[in-house]
C-alpha positions in Angstrom: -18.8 -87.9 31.7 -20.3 -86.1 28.9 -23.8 -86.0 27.8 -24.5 -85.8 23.9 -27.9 -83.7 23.0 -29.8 -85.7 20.5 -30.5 -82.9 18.2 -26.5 -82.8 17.4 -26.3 -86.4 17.0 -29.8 -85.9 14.8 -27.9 -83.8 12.3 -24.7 -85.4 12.1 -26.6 -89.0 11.2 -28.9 -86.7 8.7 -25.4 -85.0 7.5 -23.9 -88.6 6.7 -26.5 -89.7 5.2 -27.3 -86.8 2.9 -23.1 -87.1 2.0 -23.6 -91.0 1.0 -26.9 -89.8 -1.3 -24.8 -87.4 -3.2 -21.8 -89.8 -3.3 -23.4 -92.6 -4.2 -25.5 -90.3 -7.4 -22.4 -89.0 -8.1 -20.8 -92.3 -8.4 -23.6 -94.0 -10.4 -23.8 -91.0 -12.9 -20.0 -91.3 -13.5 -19.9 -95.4 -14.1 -23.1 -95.1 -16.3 -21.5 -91.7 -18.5 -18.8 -94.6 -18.8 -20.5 -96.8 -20.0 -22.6 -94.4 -22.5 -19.0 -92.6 -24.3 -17.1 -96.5 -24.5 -20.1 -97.9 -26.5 -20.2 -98.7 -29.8 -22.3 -95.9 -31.8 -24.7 -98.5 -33.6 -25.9 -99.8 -30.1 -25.6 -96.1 -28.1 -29.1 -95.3 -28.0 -30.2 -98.5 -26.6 -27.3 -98.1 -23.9 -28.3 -94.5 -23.1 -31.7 -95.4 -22.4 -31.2 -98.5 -20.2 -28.4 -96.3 -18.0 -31.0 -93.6 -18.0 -33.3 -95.9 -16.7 -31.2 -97.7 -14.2 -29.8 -94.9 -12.7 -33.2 -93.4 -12.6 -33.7 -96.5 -10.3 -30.9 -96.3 -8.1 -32.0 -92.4 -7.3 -35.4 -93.7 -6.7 -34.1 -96.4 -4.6 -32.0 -94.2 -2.6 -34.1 -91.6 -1.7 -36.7 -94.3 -0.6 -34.3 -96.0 1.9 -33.6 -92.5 3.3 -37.0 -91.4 3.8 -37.6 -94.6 5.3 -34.5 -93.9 7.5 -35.3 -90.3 8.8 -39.4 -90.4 7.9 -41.4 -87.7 7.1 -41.4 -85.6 10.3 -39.1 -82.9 10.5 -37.5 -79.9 8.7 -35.9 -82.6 6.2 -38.4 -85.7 6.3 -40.1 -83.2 3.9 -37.0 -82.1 1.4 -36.5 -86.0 1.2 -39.9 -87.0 0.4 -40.1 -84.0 -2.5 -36.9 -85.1 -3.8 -37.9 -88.8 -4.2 -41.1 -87.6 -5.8 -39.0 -85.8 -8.1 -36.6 -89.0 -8.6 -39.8 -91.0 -9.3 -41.3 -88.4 -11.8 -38.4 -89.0 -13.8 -38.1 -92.5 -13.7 -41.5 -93.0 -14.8 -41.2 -90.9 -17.7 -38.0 -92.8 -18.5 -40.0 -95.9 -18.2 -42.4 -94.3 -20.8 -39.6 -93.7 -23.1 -37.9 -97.0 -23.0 -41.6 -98.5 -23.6 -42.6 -96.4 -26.6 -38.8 -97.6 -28.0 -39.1 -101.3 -27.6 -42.5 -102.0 -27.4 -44.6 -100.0 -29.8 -41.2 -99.7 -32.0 -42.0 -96.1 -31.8 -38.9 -93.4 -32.6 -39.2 -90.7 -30.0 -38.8 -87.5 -31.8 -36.8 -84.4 -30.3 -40.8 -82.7 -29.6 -42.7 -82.5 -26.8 -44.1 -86.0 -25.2 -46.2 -87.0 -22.6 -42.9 -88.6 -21.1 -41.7 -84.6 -21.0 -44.8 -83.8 -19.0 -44.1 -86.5 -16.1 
């Protein structure tokens, strides 16, 4: 009978978990890039800022569930929760962008925004 040590099976569930983040950014960044090169130019900056925006969400998303998952105690409860933050920061200021596009049919020039600063 062998006895497992929590703090091995602690890693190894933090390990998996940190491999189906990466896989699953890496997976939505290579399905939305699709997306972005097959579509037709007149339309492509429309495209680019909703798969901006959605994978913005899907980031976001994910690094919620694993802070819920592992919480904020530990050596990497705090790496998670800084990385969501970071996630968030730049879904908001996608958000902005996508706003100041549609809504107050403002172009958004190539200068610094307030959407930069987020």
């Amino acid at each position: 009978m062998t006895i497992k040590s929590p703090v091995v099976d602690k890693n190894t569930e933090f390990r998996n978990t940190l491999k189906f983040f990466i896989l699953a950014l890496i997976t939505a960044s290579i399905v939305l890039n699709s997306i972005v090169i097959f579509s037709n130019a007149k339309d492509k900056h429309a495209t680019v800022l909703w798969t901006l925006n959605i994978s913005a969400a899907v980031a976001t998303s994910l690094g919620i569930i694993a802070i819920c998952r592992h919480g904020l105690h530990g050596l990497h409860g705090k790496s998670f929760l800084f990385l969501t933050l970071g996630l968030a920061s730049w879904f908001m200021a996608n958000i902005s962008i996508m706003y100041y596009c549609y809504f107050e049919e403002i172009e958004v020039s190539n200068g610094f925004s307030i959407a930069d600063a987020i």
